[in-house]
C-alpha positions as CSV (number, residue, x, y, z in Angstrom):
1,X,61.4,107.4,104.7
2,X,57.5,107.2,103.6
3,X,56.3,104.0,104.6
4,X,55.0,103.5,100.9
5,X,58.5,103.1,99.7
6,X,60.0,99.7,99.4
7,X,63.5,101.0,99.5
8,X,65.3,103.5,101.5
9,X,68.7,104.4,102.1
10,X,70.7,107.0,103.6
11,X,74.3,108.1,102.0
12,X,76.7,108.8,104.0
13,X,76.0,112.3,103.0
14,X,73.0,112.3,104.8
15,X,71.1,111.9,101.7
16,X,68.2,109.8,101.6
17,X,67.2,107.7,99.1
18,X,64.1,106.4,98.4
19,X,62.2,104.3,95.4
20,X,59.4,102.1,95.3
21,X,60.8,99.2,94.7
22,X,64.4,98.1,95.2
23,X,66.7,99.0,92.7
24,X,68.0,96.3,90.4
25,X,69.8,97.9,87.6
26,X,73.0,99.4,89.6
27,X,75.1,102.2,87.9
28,X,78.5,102.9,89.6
29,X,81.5,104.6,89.9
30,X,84.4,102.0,88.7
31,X,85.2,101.8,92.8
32,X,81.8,101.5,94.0
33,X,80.9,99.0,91.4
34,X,83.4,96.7,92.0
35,X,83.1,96.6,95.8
36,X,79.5,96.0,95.4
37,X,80.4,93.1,92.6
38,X,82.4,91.5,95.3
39,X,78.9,91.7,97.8
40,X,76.7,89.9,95.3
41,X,74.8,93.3,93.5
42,X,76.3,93.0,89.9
43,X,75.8,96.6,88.2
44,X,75.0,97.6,84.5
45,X,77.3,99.5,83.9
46,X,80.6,101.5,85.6
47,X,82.5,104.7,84.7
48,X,85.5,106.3,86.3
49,X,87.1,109.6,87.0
50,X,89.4,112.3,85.7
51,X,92.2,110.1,85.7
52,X,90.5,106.9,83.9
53,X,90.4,106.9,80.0
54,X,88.3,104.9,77.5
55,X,89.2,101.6,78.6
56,X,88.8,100.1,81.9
57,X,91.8,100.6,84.4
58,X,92.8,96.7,85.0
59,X,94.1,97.8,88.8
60,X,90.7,98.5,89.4
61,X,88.3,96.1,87.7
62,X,87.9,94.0,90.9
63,X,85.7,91.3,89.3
64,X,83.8,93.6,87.0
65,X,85.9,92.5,83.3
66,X,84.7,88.7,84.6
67,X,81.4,89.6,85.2
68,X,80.9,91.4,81.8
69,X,80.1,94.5,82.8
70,X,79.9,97.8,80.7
71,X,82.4,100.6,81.1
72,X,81.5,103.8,80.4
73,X,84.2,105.4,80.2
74,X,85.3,108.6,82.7
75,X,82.2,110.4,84.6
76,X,82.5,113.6,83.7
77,X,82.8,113.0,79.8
78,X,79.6,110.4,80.4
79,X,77.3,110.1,77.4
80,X,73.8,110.9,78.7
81,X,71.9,109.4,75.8
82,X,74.0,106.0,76.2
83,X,73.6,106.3,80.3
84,X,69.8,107.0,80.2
85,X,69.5,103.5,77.6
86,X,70.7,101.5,80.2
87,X,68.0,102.3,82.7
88,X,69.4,102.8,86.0
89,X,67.4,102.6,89.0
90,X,70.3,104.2,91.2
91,X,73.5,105.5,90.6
92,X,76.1,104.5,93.1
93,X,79.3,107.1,93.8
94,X,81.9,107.7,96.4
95,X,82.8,110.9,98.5
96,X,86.0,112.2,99.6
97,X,84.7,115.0,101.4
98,X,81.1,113.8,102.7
99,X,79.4,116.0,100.5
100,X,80.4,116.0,96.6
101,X,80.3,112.6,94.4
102,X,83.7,111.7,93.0
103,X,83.1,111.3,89.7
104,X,80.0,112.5,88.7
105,X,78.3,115.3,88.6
106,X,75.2,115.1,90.8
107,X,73.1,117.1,88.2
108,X,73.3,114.1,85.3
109,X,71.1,112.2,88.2
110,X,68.8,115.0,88.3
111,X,68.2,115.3,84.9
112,X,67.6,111.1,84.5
113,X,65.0,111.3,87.7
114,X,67.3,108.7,89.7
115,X,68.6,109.0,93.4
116,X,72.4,108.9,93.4
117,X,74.0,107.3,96.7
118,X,77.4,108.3,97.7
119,X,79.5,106.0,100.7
120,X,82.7,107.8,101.9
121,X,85.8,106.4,101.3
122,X,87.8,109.4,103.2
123,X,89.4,109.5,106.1
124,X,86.0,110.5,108.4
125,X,85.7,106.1,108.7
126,X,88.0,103.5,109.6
127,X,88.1,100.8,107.7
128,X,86.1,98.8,108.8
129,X,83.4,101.0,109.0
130,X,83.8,101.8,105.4
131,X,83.5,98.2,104.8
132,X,80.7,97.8,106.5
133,X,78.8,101.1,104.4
134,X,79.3,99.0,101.1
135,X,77.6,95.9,103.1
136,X,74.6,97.7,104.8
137,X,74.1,99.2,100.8
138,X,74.5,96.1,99.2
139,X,72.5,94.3,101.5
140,X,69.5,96.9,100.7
141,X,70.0,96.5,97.0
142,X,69.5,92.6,97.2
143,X,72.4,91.1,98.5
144,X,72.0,88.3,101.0
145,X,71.6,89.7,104.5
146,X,73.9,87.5,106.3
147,X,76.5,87.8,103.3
148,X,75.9,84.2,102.4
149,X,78.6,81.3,102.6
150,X,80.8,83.6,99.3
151,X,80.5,86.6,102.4
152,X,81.5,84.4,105.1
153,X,84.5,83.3,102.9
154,X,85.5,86.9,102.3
155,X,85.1,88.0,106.2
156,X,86.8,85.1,107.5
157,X,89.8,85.4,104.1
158,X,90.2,89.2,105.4
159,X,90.7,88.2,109.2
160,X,92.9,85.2,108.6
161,X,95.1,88.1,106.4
162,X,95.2,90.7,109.1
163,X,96.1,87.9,111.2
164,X,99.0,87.0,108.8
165,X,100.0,91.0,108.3
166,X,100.2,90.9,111.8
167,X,102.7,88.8,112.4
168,X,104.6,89.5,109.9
169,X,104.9,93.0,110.9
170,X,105.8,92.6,113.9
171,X,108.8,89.8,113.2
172,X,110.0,92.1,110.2
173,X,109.7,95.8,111.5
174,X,110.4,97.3,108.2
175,X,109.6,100.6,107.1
176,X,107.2,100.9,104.4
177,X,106.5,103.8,102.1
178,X,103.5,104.2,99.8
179,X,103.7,106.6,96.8
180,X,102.3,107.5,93.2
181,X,104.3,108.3,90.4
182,X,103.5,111.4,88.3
183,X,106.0,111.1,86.4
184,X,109.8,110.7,85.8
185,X,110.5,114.1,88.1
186,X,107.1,113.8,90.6
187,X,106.3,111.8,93.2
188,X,103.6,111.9,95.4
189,X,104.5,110.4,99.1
190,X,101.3,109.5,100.9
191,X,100.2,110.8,104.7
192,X,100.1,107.5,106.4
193,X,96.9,108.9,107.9
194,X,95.1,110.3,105.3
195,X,94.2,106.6,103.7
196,X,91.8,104.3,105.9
197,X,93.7,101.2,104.5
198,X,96.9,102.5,105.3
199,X,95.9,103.8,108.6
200,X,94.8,100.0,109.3
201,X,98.2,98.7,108.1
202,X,99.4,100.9,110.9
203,X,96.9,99.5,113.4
204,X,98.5,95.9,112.3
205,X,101.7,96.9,113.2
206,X,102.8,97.8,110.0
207,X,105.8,100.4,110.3
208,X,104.6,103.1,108.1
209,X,107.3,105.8,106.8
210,X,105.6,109.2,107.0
211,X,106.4,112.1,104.3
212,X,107.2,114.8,106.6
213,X,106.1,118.5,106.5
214,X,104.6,120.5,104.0
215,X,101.6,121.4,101.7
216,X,98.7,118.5,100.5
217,X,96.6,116.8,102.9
218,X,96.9,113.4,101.3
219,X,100.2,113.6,99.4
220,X,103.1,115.3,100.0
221,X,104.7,116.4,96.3
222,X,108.2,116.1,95.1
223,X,111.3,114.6,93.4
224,X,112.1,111.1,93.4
225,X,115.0,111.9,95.7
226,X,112.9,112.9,98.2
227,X,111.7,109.0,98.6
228,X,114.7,108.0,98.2
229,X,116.0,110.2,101.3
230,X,113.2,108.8,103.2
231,X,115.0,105.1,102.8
232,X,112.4,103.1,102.9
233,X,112.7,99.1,103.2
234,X,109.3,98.5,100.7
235,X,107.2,100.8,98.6
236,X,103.7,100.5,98.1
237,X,103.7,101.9,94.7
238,X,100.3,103.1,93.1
239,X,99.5,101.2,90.1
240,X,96.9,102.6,88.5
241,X,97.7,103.3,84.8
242,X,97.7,106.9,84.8
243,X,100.8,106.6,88.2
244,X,104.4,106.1,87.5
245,X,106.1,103.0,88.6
246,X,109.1,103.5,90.7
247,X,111.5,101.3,88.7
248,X,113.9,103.5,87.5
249,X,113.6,106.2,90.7
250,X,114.3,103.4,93.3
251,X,116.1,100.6,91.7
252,X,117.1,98.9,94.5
253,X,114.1,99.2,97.1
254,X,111.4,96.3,97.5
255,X,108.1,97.2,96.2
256,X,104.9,95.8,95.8
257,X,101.6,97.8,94.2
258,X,99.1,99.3,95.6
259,X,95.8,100.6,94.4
260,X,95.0,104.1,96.1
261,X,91.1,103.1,95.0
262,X,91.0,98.9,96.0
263,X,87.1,97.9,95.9
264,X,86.0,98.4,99.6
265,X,84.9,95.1,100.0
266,X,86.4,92.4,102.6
267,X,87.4,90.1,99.7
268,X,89.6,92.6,97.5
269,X,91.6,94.2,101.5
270,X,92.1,90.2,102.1
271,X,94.0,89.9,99.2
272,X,95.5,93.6,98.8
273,X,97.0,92.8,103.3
274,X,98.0,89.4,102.0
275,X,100.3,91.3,99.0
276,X,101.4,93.2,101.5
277,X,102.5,90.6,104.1
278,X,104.2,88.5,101.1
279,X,106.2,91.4,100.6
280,X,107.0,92.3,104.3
281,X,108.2,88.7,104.5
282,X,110.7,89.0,101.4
């Protein structure tokens, strides 16, 4: 970065970012924005993605409702006019893939003449190196560098959970499937894998029931009787609103939700591993 710019950052794109002066007014996707709520950076405004509607998704407003922020409704159907109002300084996306934003299409910050940053949240990172992304880019968009005693909090909430998940885990051994319902004839069973937060559930101890063999890199596709087969002793069931809940398809299996997008911040995996260890524990 020139040395005449007061901010710089590098997406984990390889992108780099620059302004001359730190961004203040913080446009993100729903995910993004709500992780970076949780570190202290508060954005304008948030949108969301294909499968997000008009109104805000409550499994994935984090803190964001609370803290009165605007949605925008899905990225790709993003009013331009009502975008470029708010002034952003930076917009803030995720990547599956290391190279495409999510939810937005990279042109609509080329046409307002603001850098777009965009932190992986596929399976390239652990965890915990996701985590720490969304701190290094909060920290460079204002946020107190040491996290401040609200950060401490939420770094010393998420190890006392792993802790807790832990043992847990280990005393119950059960098998645990997560899944998203799309519809009352679809299922989509998740690779263990594929997910960072399920991967680290796995690295806990947590006895993770794999899909088996066949097409989709993330999900494996089929009937409800296929989870069924797989007799599972708890479902992690997706519960965003557009996913199906697994009521009616598994009556009588444990389940507890889980949100395929959770903000990547140390507070929102403290409590989504504590939800998990409650349920584990029966």
């Amino acid at each position: 970065m020139s040395g005449t710019k007061a901010w710089g950052f590098t997406d984990d794109r390889g992108a780099e970012s620059g302004a001359a002066r730190v961004p203040r007014r913080v446009v993100a996707y729903v995910r993004a924005g709500a992780a970076l709520c949780d570190l202290g950076v508060t954005p304008v405004a948030v949108y969301g993605s294909g499968h997000d509607g008009d109104v805000l998704d409550p499994a994935k407003e984090g803190g964001l409702s609370a803290a009165a922020v605007t949605y925008l409704g899905p990225g790709r159907g993003i009013d331009e006019g009502r975008l470029r109002e708010l002034r952003p300084d930076v917009l803030v996306e995720v990547t599956y893939d290391g190279k495409s934003p999510y939810a937005l299409d990279e042109a609509v910050a080329e046409r307002l003449g603001v850098p777009l940053v965009a932190l992986s949240v596929g399976n390239e990172l652990t965890l915990p190196a996701i985590l720490d992304r969304f701190g290094a880019l909060a920290v460079s968009l204002g946020a107190a560098p040491d996290g401040g005693p609200a950060a401490e909090g939420s770094a010393a909430a998420l190890r006392a959970a792993e802790d807790e998940l832990r043992e847990v885990a280990a005393r119950t051994g059960l098998g645990v499937l997560a899944l998203s319902g799309g519809g009352p004839d679809q299922v989509h069973l998740a690779r263990p894998l594929a997910w960072p937060e399920l991967a680290r559930l796995a690295e806990l101890g947590v006895r993770l029931v794999d899909p088996g063999p066949g097409p989709g890199a993330n999900w494996l596709t089929g009937d409800w009787d296929r989870a069924a087969e797989l007799r599972p002793d708890l479902v992690l069931f997706d519960s965003r609103a557009h996913a199906t809940a697994p009521d009616a398809a598994l009556p009588d299996v444990r389940r507890t939700p889980w949100n395929p997008e959770t903000p990547p911040s140390p507070a929102a995996y403290a409590r989504f591993f504590r939800t998990v260890a409650e349920a584990l524990a029966g």
